[in-house]
Every structure is written in C-alpha cells, then in structure tokens.
TORMISE-617146 format. One record per residue (C-alpha): x, y, z; residue in three letters. Coordinates in steps of 0.25 Angstrom, whole numbers, plus 2048, in hexadecimal, padded with zeros to 3 digits. Each point is the difference from the previous one (the first is absolute). Layout:
<recs>
XYZala;...
</recs>
This chain:
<recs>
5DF5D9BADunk;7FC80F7FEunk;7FA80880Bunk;7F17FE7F8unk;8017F1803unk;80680280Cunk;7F580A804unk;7F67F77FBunk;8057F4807unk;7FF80480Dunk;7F38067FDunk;7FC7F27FEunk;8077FA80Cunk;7F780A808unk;7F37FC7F8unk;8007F1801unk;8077FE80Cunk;7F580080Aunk;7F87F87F7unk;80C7F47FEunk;80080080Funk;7F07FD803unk;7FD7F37FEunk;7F97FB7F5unk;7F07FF7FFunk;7F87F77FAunk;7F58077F6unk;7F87F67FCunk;7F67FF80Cunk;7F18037FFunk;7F780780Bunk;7F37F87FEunk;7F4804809unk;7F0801801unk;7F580B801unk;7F37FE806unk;7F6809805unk;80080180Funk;7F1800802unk;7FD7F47F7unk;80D7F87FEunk;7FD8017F1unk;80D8007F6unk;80080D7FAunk;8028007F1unk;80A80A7F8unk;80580780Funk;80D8087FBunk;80D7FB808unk;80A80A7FFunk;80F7FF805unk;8048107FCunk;80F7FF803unk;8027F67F7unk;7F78067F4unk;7F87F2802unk;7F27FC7FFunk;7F47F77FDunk;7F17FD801unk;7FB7F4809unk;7F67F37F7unk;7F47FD803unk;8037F880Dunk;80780E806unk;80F7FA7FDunk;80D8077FAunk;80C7FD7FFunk;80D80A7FCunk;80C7FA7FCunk;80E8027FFunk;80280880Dunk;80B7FF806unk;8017F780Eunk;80480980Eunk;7FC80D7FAunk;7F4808805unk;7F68057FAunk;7F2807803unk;7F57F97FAunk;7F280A7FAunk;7F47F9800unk;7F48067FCunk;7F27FD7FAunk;7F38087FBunk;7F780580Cunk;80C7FA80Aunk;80880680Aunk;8107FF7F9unk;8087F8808unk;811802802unk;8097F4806unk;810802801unk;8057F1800unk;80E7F97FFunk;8007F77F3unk;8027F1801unk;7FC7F47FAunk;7F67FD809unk;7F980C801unk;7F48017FBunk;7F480A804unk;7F2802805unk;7FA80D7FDunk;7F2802806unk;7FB80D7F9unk;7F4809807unk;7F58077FAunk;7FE810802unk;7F27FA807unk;8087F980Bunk;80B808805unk;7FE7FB80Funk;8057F27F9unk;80C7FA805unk;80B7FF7F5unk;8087F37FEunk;80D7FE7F8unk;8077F3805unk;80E7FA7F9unk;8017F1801unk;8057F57F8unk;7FC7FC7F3unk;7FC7F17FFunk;8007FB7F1unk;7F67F67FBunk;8047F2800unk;8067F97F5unk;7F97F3805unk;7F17FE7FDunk;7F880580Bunk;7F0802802unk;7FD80B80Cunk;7F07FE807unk;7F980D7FFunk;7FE80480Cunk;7F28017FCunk;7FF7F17FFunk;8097FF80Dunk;7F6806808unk;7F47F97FAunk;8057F1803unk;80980280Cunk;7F37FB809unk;8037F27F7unk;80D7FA7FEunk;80C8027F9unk;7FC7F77F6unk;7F68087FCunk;80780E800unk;80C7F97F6unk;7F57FA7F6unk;7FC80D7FAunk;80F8017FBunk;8037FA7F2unk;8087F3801unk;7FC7FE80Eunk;7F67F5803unk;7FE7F980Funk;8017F1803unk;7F37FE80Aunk;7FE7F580Aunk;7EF804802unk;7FB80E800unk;80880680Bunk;80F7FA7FEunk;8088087F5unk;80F8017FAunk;8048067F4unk;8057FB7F2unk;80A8087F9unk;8017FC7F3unk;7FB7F3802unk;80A7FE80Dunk;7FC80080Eunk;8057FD80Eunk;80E7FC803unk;8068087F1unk;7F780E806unk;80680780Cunk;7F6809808unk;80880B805unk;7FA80A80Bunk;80780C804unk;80C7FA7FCunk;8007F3805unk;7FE7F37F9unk;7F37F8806unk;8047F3805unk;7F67F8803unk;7FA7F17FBunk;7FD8037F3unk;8037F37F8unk;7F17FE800unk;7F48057F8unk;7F880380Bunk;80D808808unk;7F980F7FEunk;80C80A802unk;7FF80380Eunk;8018107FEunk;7F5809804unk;7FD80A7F3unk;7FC80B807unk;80E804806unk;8028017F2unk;80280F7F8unk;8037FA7F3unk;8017F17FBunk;8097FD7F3unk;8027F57F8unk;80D7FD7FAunk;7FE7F67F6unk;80D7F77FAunk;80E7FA807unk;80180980Bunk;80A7F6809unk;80B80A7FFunk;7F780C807unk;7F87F6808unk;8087F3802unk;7FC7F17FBunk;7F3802804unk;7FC8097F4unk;8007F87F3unk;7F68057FCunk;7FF80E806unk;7FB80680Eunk;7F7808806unk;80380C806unk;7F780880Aunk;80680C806unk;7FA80580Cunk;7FF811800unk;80C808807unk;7FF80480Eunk;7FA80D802unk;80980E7FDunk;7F880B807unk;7FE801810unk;7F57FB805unk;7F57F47FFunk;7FA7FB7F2unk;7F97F37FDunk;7F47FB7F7unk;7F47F5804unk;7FA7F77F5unk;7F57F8803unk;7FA7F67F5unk;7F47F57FFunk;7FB7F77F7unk;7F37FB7FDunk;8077F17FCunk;8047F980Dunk;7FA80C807unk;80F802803unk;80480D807unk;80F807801unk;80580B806unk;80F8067FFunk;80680B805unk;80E809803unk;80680A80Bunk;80C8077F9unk;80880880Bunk;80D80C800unk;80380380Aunk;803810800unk;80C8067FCunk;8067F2800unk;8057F57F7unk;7F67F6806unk;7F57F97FAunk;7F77F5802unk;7F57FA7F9unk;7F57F6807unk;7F77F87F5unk;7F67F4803unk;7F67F97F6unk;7F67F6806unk;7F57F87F6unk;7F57F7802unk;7F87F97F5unk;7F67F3801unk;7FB7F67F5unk;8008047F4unk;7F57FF7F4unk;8017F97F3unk;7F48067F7unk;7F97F4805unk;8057FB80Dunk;80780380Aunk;80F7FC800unk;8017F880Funk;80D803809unk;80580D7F8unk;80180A80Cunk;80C808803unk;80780880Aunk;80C809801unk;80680880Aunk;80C8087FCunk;80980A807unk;80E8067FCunk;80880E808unk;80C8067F7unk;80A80B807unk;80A8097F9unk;80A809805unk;80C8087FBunk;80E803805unk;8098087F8unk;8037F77F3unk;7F97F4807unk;7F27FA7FFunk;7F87F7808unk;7F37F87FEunk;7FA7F580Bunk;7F47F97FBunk;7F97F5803unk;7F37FA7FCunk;7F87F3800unk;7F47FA7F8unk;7F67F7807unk;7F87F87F5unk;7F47F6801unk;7FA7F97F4unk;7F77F5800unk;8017F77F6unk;7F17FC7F6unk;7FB7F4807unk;7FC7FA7F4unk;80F7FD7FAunk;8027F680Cunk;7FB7F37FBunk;8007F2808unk;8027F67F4unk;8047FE7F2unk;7F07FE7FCunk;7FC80D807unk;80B8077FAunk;7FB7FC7F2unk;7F3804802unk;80680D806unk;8078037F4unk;7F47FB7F5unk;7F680A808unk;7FB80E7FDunk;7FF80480Dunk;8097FD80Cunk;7FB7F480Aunk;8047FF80Funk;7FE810800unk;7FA80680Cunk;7F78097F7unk;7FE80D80Aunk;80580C803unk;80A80080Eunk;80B808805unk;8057F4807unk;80D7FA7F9unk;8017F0803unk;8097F57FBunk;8058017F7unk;80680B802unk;810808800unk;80580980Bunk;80D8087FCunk;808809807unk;80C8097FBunk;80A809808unk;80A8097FBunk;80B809808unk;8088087F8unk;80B808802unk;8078097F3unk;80980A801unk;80A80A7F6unk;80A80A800unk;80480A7F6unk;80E7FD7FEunk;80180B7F6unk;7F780A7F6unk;8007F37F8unk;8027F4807unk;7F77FC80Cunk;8027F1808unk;7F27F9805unk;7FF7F4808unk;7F37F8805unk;7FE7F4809unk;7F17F9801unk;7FA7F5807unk;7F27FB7FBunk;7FB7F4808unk;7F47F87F8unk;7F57F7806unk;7F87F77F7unk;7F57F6806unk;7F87F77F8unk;7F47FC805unk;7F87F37FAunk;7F17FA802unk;8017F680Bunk;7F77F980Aunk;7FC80880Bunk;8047F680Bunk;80D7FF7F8unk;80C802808unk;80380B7F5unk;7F5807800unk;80780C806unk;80F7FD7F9unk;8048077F4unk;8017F37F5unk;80D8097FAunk;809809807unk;80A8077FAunk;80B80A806unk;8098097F8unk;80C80A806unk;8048067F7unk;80D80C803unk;8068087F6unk;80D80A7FEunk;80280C7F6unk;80B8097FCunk;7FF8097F5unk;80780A7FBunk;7FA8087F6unk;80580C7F7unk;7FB80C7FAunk;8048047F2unk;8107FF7FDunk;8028037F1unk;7F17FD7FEunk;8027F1807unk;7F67FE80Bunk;7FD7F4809unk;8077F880Bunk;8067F3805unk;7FC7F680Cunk;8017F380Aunk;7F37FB805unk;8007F2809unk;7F57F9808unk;7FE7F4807unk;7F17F7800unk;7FB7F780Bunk;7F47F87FBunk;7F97F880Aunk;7F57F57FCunk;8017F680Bunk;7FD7F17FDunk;7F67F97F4unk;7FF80F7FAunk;8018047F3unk;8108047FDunk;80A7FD80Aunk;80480A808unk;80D8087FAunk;80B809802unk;8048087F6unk;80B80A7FEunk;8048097F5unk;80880D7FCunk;8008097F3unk;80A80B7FAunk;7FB8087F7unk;80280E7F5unk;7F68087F7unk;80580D7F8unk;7F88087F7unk;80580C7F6unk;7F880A7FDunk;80580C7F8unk;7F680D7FCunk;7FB8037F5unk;8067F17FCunk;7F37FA7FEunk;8087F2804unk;8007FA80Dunk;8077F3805unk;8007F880Bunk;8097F5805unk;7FE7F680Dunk;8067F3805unk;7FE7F8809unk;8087F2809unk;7F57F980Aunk;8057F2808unk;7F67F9807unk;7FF7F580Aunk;7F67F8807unk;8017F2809unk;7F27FA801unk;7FC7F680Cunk;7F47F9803unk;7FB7F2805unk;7F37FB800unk;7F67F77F9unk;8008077F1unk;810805801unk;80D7FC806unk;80A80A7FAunk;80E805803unk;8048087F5unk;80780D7FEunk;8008077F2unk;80A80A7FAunk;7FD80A7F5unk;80880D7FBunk;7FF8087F2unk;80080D7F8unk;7F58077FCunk;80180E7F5unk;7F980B7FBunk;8038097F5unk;7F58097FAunk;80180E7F7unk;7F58097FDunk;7FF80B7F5unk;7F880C801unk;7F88027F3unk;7FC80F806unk;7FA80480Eunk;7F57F7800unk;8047F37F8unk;80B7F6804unk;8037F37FDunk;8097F8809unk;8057F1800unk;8047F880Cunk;8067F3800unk;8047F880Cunk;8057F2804unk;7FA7FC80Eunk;8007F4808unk;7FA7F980Dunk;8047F4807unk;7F47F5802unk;7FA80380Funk;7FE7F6809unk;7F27FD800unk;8037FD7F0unk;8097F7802unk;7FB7F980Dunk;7F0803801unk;7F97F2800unk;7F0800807unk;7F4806802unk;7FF8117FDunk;7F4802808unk;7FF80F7FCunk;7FF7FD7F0unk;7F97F2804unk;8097F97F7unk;80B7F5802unk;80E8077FDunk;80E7F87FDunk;80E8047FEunk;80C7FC7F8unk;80D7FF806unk;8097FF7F4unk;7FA8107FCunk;80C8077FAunk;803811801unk;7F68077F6unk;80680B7F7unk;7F98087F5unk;80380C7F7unk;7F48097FFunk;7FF80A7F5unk;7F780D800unk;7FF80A7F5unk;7F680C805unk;7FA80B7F8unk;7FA80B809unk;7FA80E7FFunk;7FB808809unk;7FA80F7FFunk;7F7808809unk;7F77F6804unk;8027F77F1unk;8087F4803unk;8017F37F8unk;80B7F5804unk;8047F47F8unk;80A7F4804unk;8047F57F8unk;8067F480Aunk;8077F37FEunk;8067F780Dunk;8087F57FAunk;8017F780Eunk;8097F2801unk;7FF7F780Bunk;7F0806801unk;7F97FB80Dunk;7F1800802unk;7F67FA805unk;7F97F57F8unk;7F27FB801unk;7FD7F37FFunk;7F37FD7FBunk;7FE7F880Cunk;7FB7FE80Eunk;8087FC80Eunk;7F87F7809unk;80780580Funk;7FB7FC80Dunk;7FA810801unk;7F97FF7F3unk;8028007F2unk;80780A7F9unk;8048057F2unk;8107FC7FCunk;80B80A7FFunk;80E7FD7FBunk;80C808800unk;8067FD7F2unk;80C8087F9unk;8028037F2unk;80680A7F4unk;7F480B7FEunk;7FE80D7F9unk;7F580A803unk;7FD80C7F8unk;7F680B7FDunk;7FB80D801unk;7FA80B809unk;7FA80C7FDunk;7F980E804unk;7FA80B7FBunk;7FA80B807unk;7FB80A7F5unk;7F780E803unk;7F38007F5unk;7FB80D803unk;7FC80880Bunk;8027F980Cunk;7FD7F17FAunk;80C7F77FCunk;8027F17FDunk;8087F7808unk;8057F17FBunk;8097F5804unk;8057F37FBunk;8097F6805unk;8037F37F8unk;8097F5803unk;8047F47FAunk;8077F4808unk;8057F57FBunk;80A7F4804unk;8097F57FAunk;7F97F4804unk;8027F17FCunk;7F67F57FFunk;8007F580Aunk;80B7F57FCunk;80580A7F5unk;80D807800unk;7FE80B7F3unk;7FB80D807unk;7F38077F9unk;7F980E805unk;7F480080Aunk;7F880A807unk;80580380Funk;7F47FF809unk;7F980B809unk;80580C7F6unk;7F780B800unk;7F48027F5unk;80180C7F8unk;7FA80C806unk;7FA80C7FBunk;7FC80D808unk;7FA80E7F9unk;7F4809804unk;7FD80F801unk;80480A809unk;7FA80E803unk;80680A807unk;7F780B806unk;80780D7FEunk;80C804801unk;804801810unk;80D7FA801unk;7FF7FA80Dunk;8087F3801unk;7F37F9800unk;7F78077F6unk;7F27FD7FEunk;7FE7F47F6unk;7F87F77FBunk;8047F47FBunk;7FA7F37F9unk;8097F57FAunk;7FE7F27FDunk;80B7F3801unk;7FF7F57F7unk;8097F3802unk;8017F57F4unk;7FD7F1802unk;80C7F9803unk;8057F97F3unk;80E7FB803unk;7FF7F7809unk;80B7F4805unk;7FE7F37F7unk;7FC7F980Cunk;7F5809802unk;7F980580Bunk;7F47FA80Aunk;7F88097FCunk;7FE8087F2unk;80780C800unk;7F280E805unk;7FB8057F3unk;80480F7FFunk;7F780C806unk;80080D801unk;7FB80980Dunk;7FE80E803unk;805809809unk;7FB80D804unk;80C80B807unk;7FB80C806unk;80680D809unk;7FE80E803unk;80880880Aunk;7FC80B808unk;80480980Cunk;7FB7FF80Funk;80780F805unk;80D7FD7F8unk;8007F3802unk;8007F67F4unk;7F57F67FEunk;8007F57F8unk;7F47F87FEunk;8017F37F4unk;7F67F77FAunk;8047F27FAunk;7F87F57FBunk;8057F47FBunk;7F97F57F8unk;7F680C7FDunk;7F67F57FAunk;8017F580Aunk;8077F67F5unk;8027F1803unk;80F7FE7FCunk;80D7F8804unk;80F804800unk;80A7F87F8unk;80980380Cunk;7F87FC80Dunk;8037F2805unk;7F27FF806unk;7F98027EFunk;7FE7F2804unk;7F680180Bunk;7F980E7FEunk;7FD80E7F9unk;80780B803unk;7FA80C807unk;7F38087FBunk;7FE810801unk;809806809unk;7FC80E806unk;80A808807unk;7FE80F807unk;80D805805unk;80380E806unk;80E805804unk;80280E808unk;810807801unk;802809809unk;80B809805unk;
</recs>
C-alpha cells in the first residue's frame, strides 16, 4: 500500500467513523399537521410550512393539512408556519410517527390572541364502514331518543315499539348482533326485545359513531352487525370551572328536557371531575287526528367522571345511572281475538283514551341502569402503554300490564327482570413499530339474570371470556393501509326455572373464532377506497332459546327454540369515500352471508292467553343472506347553499322450505327495513366558523311500501310509502364571551298521516304529527 492510500485510508477511518457508530435512522417518517385560524377555527388554505434545516417544505389543502415526508424519525426540526395577513408561527419538535401538529395562526388585528401549537397523536380513518352524526344533528334530536339521532345516518333505520320506544337497525340487524358501547363500556342490558330502547342518556354523549359491518373482534359477540360508539368529551385541561346547560321543549307531548354539566381542575393539579344530569318529561302524544292514549315519558339521568395522573399512570372513576319511564299506547292492549281483529281492520285505534295527560298508566315500562367503572393505564414505554377496566352495570326492567283495579296485581310489576352484569379488561396497546400499530387483550365477565317464577325466560347464569389481537400497517406516502384482527370467545350459561309455562335445567356451551381483514388504498388525499371482510359469530341468548308467554311491552305473545344453534356470518364491505373542505360523498357496498340465521318469525296468527289476545312470535333459524347499499353526499352549490342526500337499501332473504317439503327455495326474511331516502338543501349563513354555524336547513324522507314480504304474509298489509318534511334550524351567538346556541326543528313539517314498516304498533295507530322543538344550550367557562 503507498503512503497516498495509506493517507487516504485513514482520512476515511476519521470521516465515517462517527457516522458507523450512531445508530441507524429511519427516513421515511412524514410530519403531518393542521392550520387554522385562531379567531375563527377556519382551515387556512395554501399556509407555507417550512422545515429550513432540511431544505423541506409545502403548502396546506383546502382543509388546512400537510404533510412532509421522508424525514427522518428522532431528529429535530423547527417548523415555519406562515400565512397572508397572519402572524408566522415557529415550533422545534422531536419527529416521531405519531406526531402530528396543530398550528393556530393569528392575524396582525388580534395580537392579544392567545397562540396555540399542540403535538398529539395522529388517529387514521377506519378501514371499517363508519357514519359519524353531525354534531348539528346531535344537538337538534338529543331532547328525543337515540333512535332518532342514528336514523339520519344512511343504513341506519330504528325498530319501534309506538312513538316513544326506539333501537337502531344496522344494515337491516338490530339488537343482540349491535353493541351499544358508552365511554368504553359495552351496554348490558335486556335488549332481546323490540321495545328494549338502549338505556343510555344521549346528552352525556360528545360524539356518537356508527360502525357498520362484523365488528366482534373490536366489540365481542355482540357486534355482528356493528356498534354504536358514543364517546363522551375529555375531562377538562385548564384550571378552573367550565360547564354548559341546554334546555329544549317540544310542542308534541308538550314534553320538556333539561341537561346540563359542571367540569372542574383543580389548580395546578392533575385532578379533574365532571358532574352531568339529564332529566325529560313528555305527556300524550298526537297523531294528526287524534291523540295517541298512554304515550308519556320520563327520564331522570345522572352520571360523575374523575380523572387524575401519576407519573406514567392514569386514572378515571365513573359512575352513572339512567332512570326511564315509558307507557306503553293503550290501544295495542286488546281483551279477545274479535277485538283484536277489529283492532287491526280500523283506521283509527279503539280503546285509546283520546286526550292529552302527563300522567303514565298501565301499561306502562319502568327501567333502571347503573354503571361503576373503573379504567386505568400505564405507559410502559414511548411505545407501549398497558390499560385495564373493571365495570359493574346493574339493570332493572319492570313490566307493567292492564289489570283489575281490585286485582292483587294491581301494584306488582307483571315482568321483572334483573341483570348483573361484571366485566374485566386488559389491554396492551402499541404505538407504531416499523409502521405496525395496534394491541392485544383478555376480557372476562360474569351475568346474573333474575326473572323469578311464570316470567318470561328463566333465570340464568352466564359466563364467558375472550382473547383477542388487531394490527394495522401504515407506511407514508404508501397510499396502502392494512389491518388484521382475530378474535376466540367461550361462552356459558345454565338456565333455571320452574313454574306453569317452564320447568328448565339446562346449561348451554358455545366457543368460536371470529376475523377481520380489511385494506384501503388512497387514490389522492381526499379519495379512498377500502374493503373489509369479516367472519363474526354469536351464540343464541337465553330468551331465544327458552322465551315462551306473554311480551306485555310489544303486546305480543313471544316463543323460543331450544334446539337454536350458534350463528356465524361473513360480512363483506366495499367503501368508496371522499371528502374535502366541507364536500363529502361516501358509498358502501355490503354482503352478510349468515348460517344457522335466527330470527324472529311472525306467524300470521293470534294467541288467546288468559291476559288477552296477542299477535304470535316465533324464534325460527335458518341460512340467510342480506345485502345492499348506503350512501351520502354532502356537495356545496354555491354560496353558502349545498345539497344533502342519503340512501340505505337492504335486501334480506332466507332459505326456507315449504311445509311437509324437504327441497330448500328462497323467501323473504320478515321485519327488514323498507328502503329509505333522505335529501334537502342546506344554507349556511356567512361564513363564521363557529362549531354551530348559522343554517337553515329543509330536507324531506321518503320510505318505499314494503314489497318483500314472508310467503305467509302478514296481519295486516304492509303502510304505503310516505314522505314528511323536516324543518333544522340554528344560529349561535355570544352573551359576554359566552357561546349561545339556540336550534329550531320541526319534524313532519305538513302534519302527514303515515305508518312505519318497522313499528310493532302500525297495527293499532299513526304515527306522530308535527313535532315543534325549541332548544337553547349556553357553555361557559
């Protein structure tokens, strides 16, 4: 080797040597963040984003975003924001793959503004079909029900038991396939029947999703066909008291709500706590010609969270309870097989007390539904962070039935029903590790049901514990994403019970798999498409396989079917969605092949019982498929005035076989939803970016007669189809600097005589008329 080499050898050693000895970085990590003004919370368009030690930059879209790429994760960078007539912002910030920025930029006008840049992590969209409720419908229908607030979504429809009972239809699937999930927690209450409202209390509620399709590996076996997801708002962050009060009333039922929350921190200390109450009261309510006799309400909800911090640990307590009245239409409560005939045959219901009262008689429900809740996490690591919770919701449901005054029953429930339910999570959850993100975890829970003798079901004990996994890859700029999940659930339940209509001793054992797998390709920023296919199953519940009598809340007689074996479906969603500064259309294409399909069968005929005569219900079971469509779109015309449209179609159909026959041949499954259609116009006044600008807003519904009916048919012929008006309104202003909101709805703006497919009482009467409702709601700090 010559001295040159040599020379130049060592020169080299010198060179690379420190850089052999750091450790490798990876390069292909983007910094993605928004700009919004700070007066307005408007996007702001074409912002420069500048990084000027890396010689990098970019513009934000037209809903304020950007996103840089290639950068290199652990390196440290000062980010340049600046925009026409605003102040420039500068941010140093240490590059990971969850970080993403909030830039609030303030104009030369409004220097005494406060400046905000916050780093959080960044939550991608879900492969999964979802619909979101705009918090503008949110707040106009929270003095209702739930029901009303999901049916704005497309491919959500509700499953009513008179006018002031509700449950949402995903997709043509209700009740035990949907989990209602609050604050984490999967609601555990009676709801095998149509008249079992959820026992949630909207208004504790910041946001409410729909997640549409086999969700069992995120949600258990409860979520065939999807959940529903409402997430109350985070505890407070600054020091002090915050809060808000709404207060609504509507002109049909002459009902009245109020609901309000305390939010506390307590200074310069981890500690927070937020009180929240809801309490409603409603009388009769009015079809356009008469009034519907025994359809008062009341509620009477309460719930207190507290959240502190400990070094890496967090803590939340909550508690909460929902108190629930309904009284049940008079009129669907027939003595004998003639009267019910006749009952069915009319126009108008007979045996209704046709007057206006607050006063709630028999028939009549009264629920109650308490939840304790305990979750808590700990950050193991920058990456990995363990959470556990541990709940116990207690659920009271009485039934009360028309009886003789001087009857020993006259002040006992007819049906009691008691549910314990406790439950245990641990997850452990991770952020990204070479662009894998998700987490593993154990649940278990134990169920104490109990009836008490002649009910309904038997009582029951159930039992049951899950495993579970769910990863998803994300690599930008790839414009794939993928996700994987599985999912093992066991259950067990031993049911007992003597008395007159049972005498059972039975305990029942199921265990299965369930899997998701679902990929989504970004087109450009604002057009994805994303398919999702899962296998999900559910074990038959004890009331369908053992019910047997009288359901006084649904005025119907209801019989299970022992033999009932697991249910197991594969449901398929393709989704095509776009969305961009305020333009958004979403379509999703679905197919649920189910086996071993159990549903509820009506017979085309009556049940003569010492109570009355009633309508006949069996479970039966049987291969099905159900498929269809929803969609959206949300499109800006001009100047303040856009077009709004939804559509949710289904198709249900099952393998059935003609009495004495053995060769299978298609026939329609009963009680699917009719197709649906929702479109209007929407004018926004100005352009004020408050989170409830000023609109107006006139839409109409349309629902189809029913054509696919069972070949047995149906008592009655399926309601024609209709279409009703609805008439949104709100305008928000400032008392001191204090938001006001004040809303305006009127629904069934013409007073229109109609009946829902979907209602169990069609039989007996019309559903509401016009419905005015005034609502204020006041935050305050």
């Amino acid at each position: 080797m010559t001295r040159t080499h040599r020379v130049a050898w060592a020169f080299g050693i010198l060179w690379c040597g420190p850089a052999l000895s750091l450790p490798a970085q990876h390069c292909h990590t983007p910094l993605r963040g928004y700009v919004f003004d700070a007066e307005t919370r408007e996007p702001l368009p074409f912002a420069t984003v500048r990084l000027p030690d890396a010689g990098r930059g970019t513009q934000t879209d037209e809903s304020g975003a950007f996103a840089i790429p290639d950068l290199c994760t652990d390196s440290v960078y000062a980010v340049e924001v600046s925009h026409i007539g605003c102040i420039h912002q500068t941010q140093v910030v240490k590059l990971s793959e969850t970080t993403e920025l909030l830039f609030q930029l303030v104009h030369d006008d409004a220097l005494l503004q406060e400046i905000i840049v916050a780093e959080k992590a960044y939550t991608p969209p879900p492969i999964q079909a979802e619909s979101v409720v705009r918090r503008e419908d949110l707040s106009a229908t929270q003095g209702l029900n739930l029901g009303e607030t999901l049916r704005r979504l497309p491919g959500v429809s509700t499953l009513n038991t008179g006018a002031t009972i509700s449950k949402p239809v995903i997709q043509g699937l209700h009740s035990n396939r949907i989990a209602v999930v609050q604050n984490n927690l999967a609601i555990e209450g009676q709801q095998w029947g149509s008249e079992h409202a959820p026992e949630v209390d909207p208004f504790a509620a910041a946001q409410i999703r729909v997640v549409k399709g086999a969700s069992g590996v995120r949600y258990g076996v409860g979520a065939m066909a999807g959940a529903v997801v409402l997430e109350p708002a985070p505890l407070r962050e600054a020091d002090g008291l915050g809060g808000w009060l709404s207060l609504g009333g509507f002109s049909n039922g002459r009902s009245g709500v109020a609901s309000g929350a305390l939010d506390y921190r307590l200074p310069g200390s981890p500690f927070a706590l937020r009180v929240q109450g809801t309490a409603k009261r409603s009388g009769n309510l009015r079809a356009p010609d008469y009034w519907l006799g025994n359809t008062g309400a009341a509620e009477l909800n309460g719930s207190a969270t507290a959240g502190w911090a400990a070094g890496r640990w967090r803590h939340e307590l909550s508690g909460s309870v929902v108190n629930q009245r309904f009284g049940i239409l008079r009129a669907a409560h027939i003595g004998n097989l003639t009267d019910l005939q006749k009952a069915i045959e009319s126009d108008t219901p007979r045996n209704n007390p046709n007057y206006f009262t607050y006063d709630i008689e028999r028939p009549y429900q009264d629920v109650q539904h308490s939840v304790g809740q305990f979750k808590t996490s700990y950050r193991l690591s920058d990456q990995w962070k363990l959470s556990g919770q541990l709940a116990r919701q207690f659920n009271r449901r009485r039934e009360f039935d028309v009886v003789r005054s001087n009857s020993s029953a006259a002040g006992k429930p007819q049906q009691s029903f008691r549910l314990a339910t406790t439950t245990l999570d641990v997850t452990a959850e991770h952020l990204p590790i070479n662009h894998w993100q998700g987490g593993v975890g154990v649940q278990a829970f134990q169920q104490h049901n109990e009836v008490g003798k002649d009910g309904l079901i038997p009582d029951f004990d159930s039992y049951g514990a899950s495993v579970w996994a769910m990863e998803r890859w994300r690599r930008f700029p790839s414009p794939w994403e993928l996700e994987f999940g599985l999912r093992y659930d066991y259950r067990s339940a031993r049911a007992v019970t003597e008395g007159n209509l049972m005498d059972i001793d039975t305990t029942v054992h199921f265990a299965n798999l369930s899997g998701t797998a679902g990929v989504a390709y970004h087109l450009n920023p604002y057009l994805r498409i994303q398919l999702n296919s899962g296998y999900a199953w559910r074990p038959p519940s004890v009331y369908e396989l053992f019910a047997r009598g009288v359901h006084h809340g649904t005025a119907t007689y209801e019989q299970g079917r022992p033999d009932l074996l697991a249910e197991k479906s594969w449901n398929t969603q393709l989704s095509l969605v776009y969305a961009r500064a305020g333009k958004e259309v979403s379509l999703t294409l679905y197919r649920n092949q189910a086996r071993d399909f159990i549903y509820l069968d009506p017979q085309n005929d009556f049940v003569l019982t010492i109570r009355g005569a009633y309508p006949a219900y069996f479970y039966a079971q049987a291969d099905a498929v159900l498929q269809g469509f929803d969609a959206r779109v949300d499109w800006p015309l001009f100047a303040g005035l856009s077009v709004e449209a939804a559509a949710g179609l289904v198709r249900g159909y099952r393998m059935a076989a003609d009495s004495g026959e053995t060769d299978l041949h298609r026939d329609w499954l009963p009680l699917m939803p009719v197709d649906r259609f929702q479109y209007g116009l929407r004018y926004t006044f100005g352009r004020k970016p408050d989170r409830s600008p000023t609109f107006l807003r006139l839409s109409a519904t349309t629902a189809l007669e029913q054509t696919r009916i069972p070949e047995a048919g149906l008592l009655a012929p399926a309601p024609p189809a209709f279409t009703f008006l609805t008439l949104d309104a709100a305008h928000t202003l400032r008392v001191g600097k204090q938001p006001l909101e004040i809303g305006l709805m009127i629904q069934n703006l013409t007073n229109l005589r109609y009946r829902e497919y979907l209602n169990f009482f069609r039989f007996y009467a019309d559903e509401p008329g016009v419905n005015a409702g005034l609502r204020v709601r006041m935050g305050f700090e």
